[in-house]
N, C-alpha and C positions, 0 to 999 in steps of 0.2 A: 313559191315566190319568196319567202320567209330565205331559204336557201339562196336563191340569188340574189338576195340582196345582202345578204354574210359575206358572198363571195365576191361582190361587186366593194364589197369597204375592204376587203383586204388586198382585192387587185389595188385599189387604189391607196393603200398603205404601202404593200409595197414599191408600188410607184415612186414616192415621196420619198422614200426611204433611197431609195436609188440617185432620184434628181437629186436629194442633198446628198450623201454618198461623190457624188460628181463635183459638185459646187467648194464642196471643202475641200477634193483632191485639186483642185483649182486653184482656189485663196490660199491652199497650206503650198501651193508652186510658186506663185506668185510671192509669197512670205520669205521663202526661203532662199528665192534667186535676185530678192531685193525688191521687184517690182513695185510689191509695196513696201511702202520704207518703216524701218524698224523707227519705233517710238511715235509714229504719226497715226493719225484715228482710221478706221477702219471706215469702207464706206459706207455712207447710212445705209438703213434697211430697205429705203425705197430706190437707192440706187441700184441696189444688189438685189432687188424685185425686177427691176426693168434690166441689166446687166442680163440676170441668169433665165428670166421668163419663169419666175416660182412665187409664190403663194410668200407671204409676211411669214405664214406659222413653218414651212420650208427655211427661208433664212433666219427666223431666231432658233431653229435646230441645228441649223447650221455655225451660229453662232454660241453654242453652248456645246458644240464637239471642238471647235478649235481653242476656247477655252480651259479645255479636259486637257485637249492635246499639249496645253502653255503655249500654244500660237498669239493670244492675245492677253490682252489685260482688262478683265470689264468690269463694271461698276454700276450700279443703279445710276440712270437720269443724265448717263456720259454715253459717249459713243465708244466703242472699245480701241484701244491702243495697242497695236499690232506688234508684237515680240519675237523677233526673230531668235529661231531653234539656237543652247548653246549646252555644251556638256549636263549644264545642270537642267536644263531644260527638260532633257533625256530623260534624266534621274529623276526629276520630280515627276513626271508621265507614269515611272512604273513604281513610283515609290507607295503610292496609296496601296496597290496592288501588292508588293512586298510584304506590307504588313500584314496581309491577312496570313502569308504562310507561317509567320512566324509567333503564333500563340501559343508554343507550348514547347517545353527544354528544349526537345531533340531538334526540332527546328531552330529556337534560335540560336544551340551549339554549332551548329552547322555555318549558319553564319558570322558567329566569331570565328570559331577554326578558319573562315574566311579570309577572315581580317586579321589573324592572328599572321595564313600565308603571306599577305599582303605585305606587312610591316616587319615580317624576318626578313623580304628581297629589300624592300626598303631602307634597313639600318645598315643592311648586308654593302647596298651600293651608295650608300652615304659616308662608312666608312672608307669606302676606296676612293669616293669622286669628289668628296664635298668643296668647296671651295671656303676659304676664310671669310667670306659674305655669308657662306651658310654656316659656319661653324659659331660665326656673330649671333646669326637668330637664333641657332637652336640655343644657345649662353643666354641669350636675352628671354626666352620662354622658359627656361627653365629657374632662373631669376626669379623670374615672376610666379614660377609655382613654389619656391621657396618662400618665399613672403607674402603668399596665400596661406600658410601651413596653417595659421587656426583660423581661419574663417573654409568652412568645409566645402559652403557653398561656393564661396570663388575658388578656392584650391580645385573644385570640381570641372569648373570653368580653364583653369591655366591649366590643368591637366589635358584638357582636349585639345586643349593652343599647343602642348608641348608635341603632343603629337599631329598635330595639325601641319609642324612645323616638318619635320619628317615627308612627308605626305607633297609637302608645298619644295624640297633642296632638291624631291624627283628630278626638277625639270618638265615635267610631264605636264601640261595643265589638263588632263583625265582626272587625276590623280587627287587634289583636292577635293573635288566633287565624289570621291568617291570615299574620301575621309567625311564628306557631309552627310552619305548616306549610310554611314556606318553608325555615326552617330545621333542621326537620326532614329534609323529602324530599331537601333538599341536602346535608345535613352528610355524608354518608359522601365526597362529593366534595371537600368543606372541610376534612374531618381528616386528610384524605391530602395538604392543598396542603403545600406546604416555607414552611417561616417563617423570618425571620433579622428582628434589628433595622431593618437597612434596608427591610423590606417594612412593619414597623411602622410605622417612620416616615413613610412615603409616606401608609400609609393612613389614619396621624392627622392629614397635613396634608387629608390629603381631605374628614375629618369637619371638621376647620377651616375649612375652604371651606364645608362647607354651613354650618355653623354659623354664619358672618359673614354668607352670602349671606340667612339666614332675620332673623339679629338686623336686619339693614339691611334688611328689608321687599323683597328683590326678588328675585321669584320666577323671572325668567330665569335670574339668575346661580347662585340655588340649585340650580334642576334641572341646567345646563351641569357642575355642579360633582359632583352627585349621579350622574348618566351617566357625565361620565368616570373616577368614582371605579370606577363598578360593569363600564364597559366594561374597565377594568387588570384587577380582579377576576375577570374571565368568562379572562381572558388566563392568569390563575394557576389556576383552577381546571380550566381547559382542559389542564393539564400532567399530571391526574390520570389523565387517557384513556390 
């Protein structure tokens, strides 16, 4: 008896598991094809009880996977406000998950060598394509990492804007969002580097390098310039280990 009734709670777990399984592949269609409208409140729980025919403890499961998923926005004692999927959406989904790959050197070299790829095509087609609107912003970030140079903490900050900048002339709107996850999944190893004026300095004449090598249209010297800024970089970061 003791047996079928082990076996009677997990038929009906898995049950549960399924009817939500169903219900969110539902709300995440409706999410994404408009039906329900981005930034409006999801429907109460006792709507979405008589809508789907499930149990309260079925729809607050179901309301805490499309939260995981970034479907919505919820809050204590509000009803949740429905977020339709966008680039960064993606990225924040599997970002949690990233981070566990990346505890330890080999992994997180892996994912600079990443990013290192990334932003060699990027300087590469910025000095060919840039327009004088972007030749503006990357001038005006780099500006600004200039006159961060002894506050280490902001120079840290304009330093990610310089390259943020880069990231943003693509055209690509991918392309930022994946400048957020770089810097992201890395930064616990970037807050840890040791800063002094003279690591500033180095690293403003680096953005200077790219920045001439992009104003002067040649994409060799930008990427040469951009590599060995980020191979010094891997060198400081590497100190965090």
């Amino acid at each position: 008896m003791v047996k079928q009734n082990k076996l009677v709670t997990e038929d009906s777990a898995i049950n549960k598991g399924r009817v939500a399984d169903e219900i969110i592949d539902e709300l995440e269609r409706q999410i994404v094809s408009g039906q329900l409208k981005d930034s409006a409140p999801l429907p109460s729980e006792r709507a979405m009880m008589e809508t789907f025919n499930a149990s309260r403890t079925v729809i607050r499961e179901v309301i805490v996977a499309l939260e995981n998923r970034g479907l919505i926005i919820n809050r204590a004692r509000y009803r949740p406000i429905v977020k339709k999927p966008d680039y960064k959406t993606a990225l924040d989904a599997v970002g949690g998950i990233v981070k566990h790959f990346i505890s330890n050197k080999p992994d997180v070299k892996h994912l600079y060598d990443m990013r290192v790829f990334v932003e060699r095509m990027l300087v590469r087609d910025a000095a060919a394509k840039a327009t004088k609107q972007d030749i503006q912003l990357l001038k005006a970030a780099l500006a600004e990492n200039k006159a961060a140079m002894g506050d280490s903490q902001r120079f840290y900050q304009t330093d990610k804007a310089f390259h943020a900048t880069l990231y943003q002339i693509s055209g690509n709107p991918i392309m930022p969002t994946v400048h957020q996850g770089f810097t992201s999944w890395l930064a616990p190893h970037w807050d840890m580097m040791d800063r002094d004026l003279e690591k500033n300095q180095n690293n403003y004449a680096a953005h200077e390098a790219i920045y001439i090598a992009i104003l002067e249209r040649d994409p060799d010297a930008a990427e040469q310039a951009l590599v060995s800024h980020l191979d010094t970089s891997w060198q400081q970061v590497s100190s965090t280990f």
